[in-house]
Wavefront OBJ file of the C-alpha trace (Angstrom):
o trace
v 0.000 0.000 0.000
v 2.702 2.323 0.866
v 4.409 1.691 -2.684
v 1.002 2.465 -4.240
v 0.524 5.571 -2.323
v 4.137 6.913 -3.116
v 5.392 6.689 0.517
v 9.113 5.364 1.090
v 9.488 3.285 4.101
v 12.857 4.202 6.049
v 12.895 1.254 8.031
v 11.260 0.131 11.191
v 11.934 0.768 14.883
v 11.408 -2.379 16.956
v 13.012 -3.611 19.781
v 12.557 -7.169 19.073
v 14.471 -7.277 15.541
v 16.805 -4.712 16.320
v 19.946 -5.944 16.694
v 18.388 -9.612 15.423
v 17.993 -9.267 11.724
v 18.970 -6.402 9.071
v 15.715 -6.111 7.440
v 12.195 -7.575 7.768
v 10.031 -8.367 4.967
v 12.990 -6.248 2.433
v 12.343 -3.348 5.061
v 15.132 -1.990 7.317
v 15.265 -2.808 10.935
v 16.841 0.384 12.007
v 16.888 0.989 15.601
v 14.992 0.069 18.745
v 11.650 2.341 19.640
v 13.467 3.423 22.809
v 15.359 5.684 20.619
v 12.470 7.020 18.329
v 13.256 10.538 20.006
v 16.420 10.724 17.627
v 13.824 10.323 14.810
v 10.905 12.439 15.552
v 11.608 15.412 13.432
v 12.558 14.068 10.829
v 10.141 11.210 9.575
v 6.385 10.260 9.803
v 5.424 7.547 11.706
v 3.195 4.898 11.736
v 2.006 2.100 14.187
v 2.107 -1.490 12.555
v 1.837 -3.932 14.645
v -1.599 -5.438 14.737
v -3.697 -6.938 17.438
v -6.299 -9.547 18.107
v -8.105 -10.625 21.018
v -7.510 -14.497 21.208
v -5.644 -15.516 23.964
v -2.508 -17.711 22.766
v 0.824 -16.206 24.392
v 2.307 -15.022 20.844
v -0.756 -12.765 20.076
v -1.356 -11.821 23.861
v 2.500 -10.678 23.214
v 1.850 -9.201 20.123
v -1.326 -7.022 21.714
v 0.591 -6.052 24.767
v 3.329 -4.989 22.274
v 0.985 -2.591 20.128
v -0.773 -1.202 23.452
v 2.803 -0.418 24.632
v 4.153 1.327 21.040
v 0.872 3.050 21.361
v 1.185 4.538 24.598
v 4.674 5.207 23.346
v 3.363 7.205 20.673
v 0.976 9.329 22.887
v 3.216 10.244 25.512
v 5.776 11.158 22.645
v 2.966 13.268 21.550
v 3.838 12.241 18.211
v 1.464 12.676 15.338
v 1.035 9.303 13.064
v -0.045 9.214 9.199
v -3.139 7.256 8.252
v -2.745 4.619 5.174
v -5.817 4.766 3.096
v -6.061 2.289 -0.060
v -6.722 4.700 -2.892
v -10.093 2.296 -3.882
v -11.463 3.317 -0.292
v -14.164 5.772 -0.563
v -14.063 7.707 2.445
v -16.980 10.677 2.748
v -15.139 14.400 3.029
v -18.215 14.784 5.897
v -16.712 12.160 7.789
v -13.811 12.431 10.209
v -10.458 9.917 10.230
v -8.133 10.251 12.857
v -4.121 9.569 13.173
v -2.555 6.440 12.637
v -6.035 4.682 11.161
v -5.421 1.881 8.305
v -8.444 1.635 5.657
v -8.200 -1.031 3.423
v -8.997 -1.622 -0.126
v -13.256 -1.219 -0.890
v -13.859 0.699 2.211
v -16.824 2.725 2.297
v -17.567 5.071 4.976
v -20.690 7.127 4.946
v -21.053 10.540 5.397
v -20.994 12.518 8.973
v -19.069 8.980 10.716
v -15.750 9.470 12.379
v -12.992 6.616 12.880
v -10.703 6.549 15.754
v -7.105 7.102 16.378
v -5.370 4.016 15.418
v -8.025 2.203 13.972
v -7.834 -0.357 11.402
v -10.536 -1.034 8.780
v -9.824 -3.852 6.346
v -11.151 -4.950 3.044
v -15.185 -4.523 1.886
v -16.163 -2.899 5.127
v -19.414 -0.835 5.096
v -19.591 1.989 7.668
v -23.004 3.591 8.001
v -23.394 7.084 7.952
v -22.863 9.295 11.648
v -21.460 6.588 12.696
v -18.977 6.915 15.856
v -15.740 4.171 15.731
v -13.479 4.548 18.921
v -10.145 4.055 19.265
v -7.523 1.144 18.345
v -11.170 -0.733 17.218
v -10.638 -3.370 14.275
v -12.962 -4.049 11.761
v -12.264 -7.346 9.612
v -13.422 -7.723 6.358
v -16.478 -7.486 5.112
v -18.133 -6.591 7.636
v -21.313 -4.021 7.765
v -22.348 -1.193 10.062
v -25.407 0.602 10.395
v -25.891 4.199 10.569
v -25.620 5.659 13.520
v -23.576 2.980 15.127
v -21.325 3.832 18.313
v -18.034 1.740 18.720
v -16.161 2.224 21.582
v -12.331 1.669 22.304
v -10.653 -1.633 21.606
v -14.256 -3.178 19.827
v -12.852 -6.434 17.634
v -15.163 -7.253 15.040
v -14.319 -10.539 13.089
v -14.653 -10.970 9.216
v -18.482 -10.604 8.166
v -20.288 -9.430 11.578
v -23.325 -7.525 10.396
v -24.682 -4.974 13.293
v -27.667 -3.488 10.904
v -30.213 -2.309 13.589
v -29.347 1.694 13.610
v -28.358 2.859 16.945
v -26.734 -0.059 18.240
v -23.994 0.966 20.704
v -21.045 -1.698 21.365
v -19.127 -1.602 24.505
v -15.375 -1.145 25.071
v -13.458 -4.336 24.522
v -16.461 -6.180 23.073
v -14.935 -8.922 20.877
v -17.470 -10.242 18.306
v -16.128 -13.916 16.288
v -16.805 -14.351 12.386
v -20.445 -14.072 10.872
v -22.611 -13.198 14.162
v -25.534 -11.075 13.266
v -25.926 -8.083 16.094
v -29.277 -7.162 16.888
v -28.468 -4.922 20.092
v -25.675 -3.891 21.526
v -22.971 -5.034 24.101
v -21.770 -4.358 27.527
v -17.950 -3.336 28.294
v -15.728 -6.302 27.402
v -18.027 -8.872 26.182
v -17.470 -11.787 23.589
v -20.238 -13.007 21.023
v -20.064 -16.188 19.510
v -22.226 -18.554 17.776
v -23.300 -21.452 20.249
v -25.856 -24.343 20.153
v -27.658 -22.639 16.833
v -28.088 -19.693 19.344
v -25.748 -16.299 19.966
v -23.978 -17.263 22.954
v -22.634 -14.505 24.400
v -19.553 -15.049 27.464
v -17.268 -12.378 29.734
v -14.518 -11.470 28.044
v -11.186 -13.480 28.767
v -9.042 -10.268 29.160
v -8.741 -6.622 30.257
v -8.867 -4.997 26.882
v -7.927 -1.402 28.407
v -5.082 0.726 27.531
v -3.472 1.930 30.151
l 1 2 3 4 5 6 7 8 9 10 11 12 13 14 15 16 17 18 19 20 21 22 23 24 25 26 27 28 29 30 31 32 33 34 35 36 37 38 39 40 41 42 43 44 45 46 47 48 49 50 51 52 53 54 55 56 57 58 59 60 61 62 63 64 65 66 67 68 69 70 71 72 73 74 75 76 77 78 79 80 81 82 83 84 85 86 87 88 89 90 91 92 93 94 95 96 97 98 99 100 101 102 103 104 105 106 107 108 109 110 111 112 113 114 115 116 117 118 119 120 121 122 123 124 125 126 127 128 129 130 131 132 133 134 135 136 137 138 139 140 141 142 143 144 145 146 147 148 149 150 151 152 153 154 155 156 157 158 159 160 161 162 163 164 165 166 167 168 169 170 171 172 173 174 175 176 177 178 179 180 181 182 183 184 185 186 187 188 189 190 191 192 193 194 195 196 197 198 199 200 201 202 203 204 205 206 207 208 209 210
């Protein structure tokens, strides 16, 4: 995406290849993030390590490590470019904040804003005034509702449909692959399919950044 959109990547700050490998997928590892105030004035920055909620130790690692690079980035008080895939049609009445990733066939509706940090991925549909938090992620193909209201660290997996307008999703809530949401969630909680029904369960981790 970066290629397509003309943006040369430097290299990569990241304390668990520096010092291990040269490069990383053909990109430079050039320093550790402990040292990204050497590098602040001089380049645009951008958050990419992902996140997911499931609970093996390498992606519990792997969140921990983004919540930390964020939190990083905010006491830094460093401002972080957004990736948007040119095929993304993204209303000029809607709002996208720092650091976002929007895949390829994106549409977001008029009057909706996306959260800092927030990464949309291919075929989502994003109804119009509708509010997405912070560090949410929205797999692909999946479909919101207007006036929807996401709140930090929401995980919705590929093809969740929440099509009842209104519907308000708490902080944390983790939602697996297909489920159709007809009302909204509490702080933290986990849908999944069960026994033909929605089964819905607590959440098997504190979701909030610190």
């Amino acid at each position: 995406l970066c290629e397509e959109l003309g943006i040369v990547v430097e290299g990569l700050l990241d304390n668990d290849y520096w010092g291990n490998t040269e490069s990383l997928c053909g990109v430079r590892v050039i320093d550790t993030e402990l040292n990204i105030d050497k590098y602040i004035n001089d380049y645009n920055f951008f958050c990419a390590t992902n996140w997911s909620p499931i609970t093996d130790p390498v992606t519990t690692r792997n969140r921990q490590k983004r919540y930390n690079l964020l939190a990083l980035i905010c006491d830094k008080n460093i401002q972080c470019i957004s990736l948007v895939d040119p095929t993304a049609r993204i209303s000029k009445y809607s709002k996208l904040g720092q650091g976002c990733f929007i895949d390829c066939h994106v549409m977001v509706e008029s009057g909706s804003t996306v959260g800092d940090f927030t990464n949309i991925y291919g075929q989502v549909q994003v109804g119009h005034n509708t509010t997405i938090g912070e560090n949410c992620v929205l797999q692909r193909a999946v479909g919101l509702a207007s006036a929807q209201i996401l709140e930090n660290n929401v995980y919705l997996s590929s093809g969740v449909k929440a099509l009842k307008p209104g519907v308000k999703l708490g902080q944390g809530t983790f939602v697996h692959e297909l489920v159709y949401l007809a009302h909204g969630t509490v702080p933290n909680e986990v849908v999944q399919f069960g026994n033909n029904n929605t089964k819905r369960v607590e959440r098997p981790y504190n979701s909030a950044l610190e």
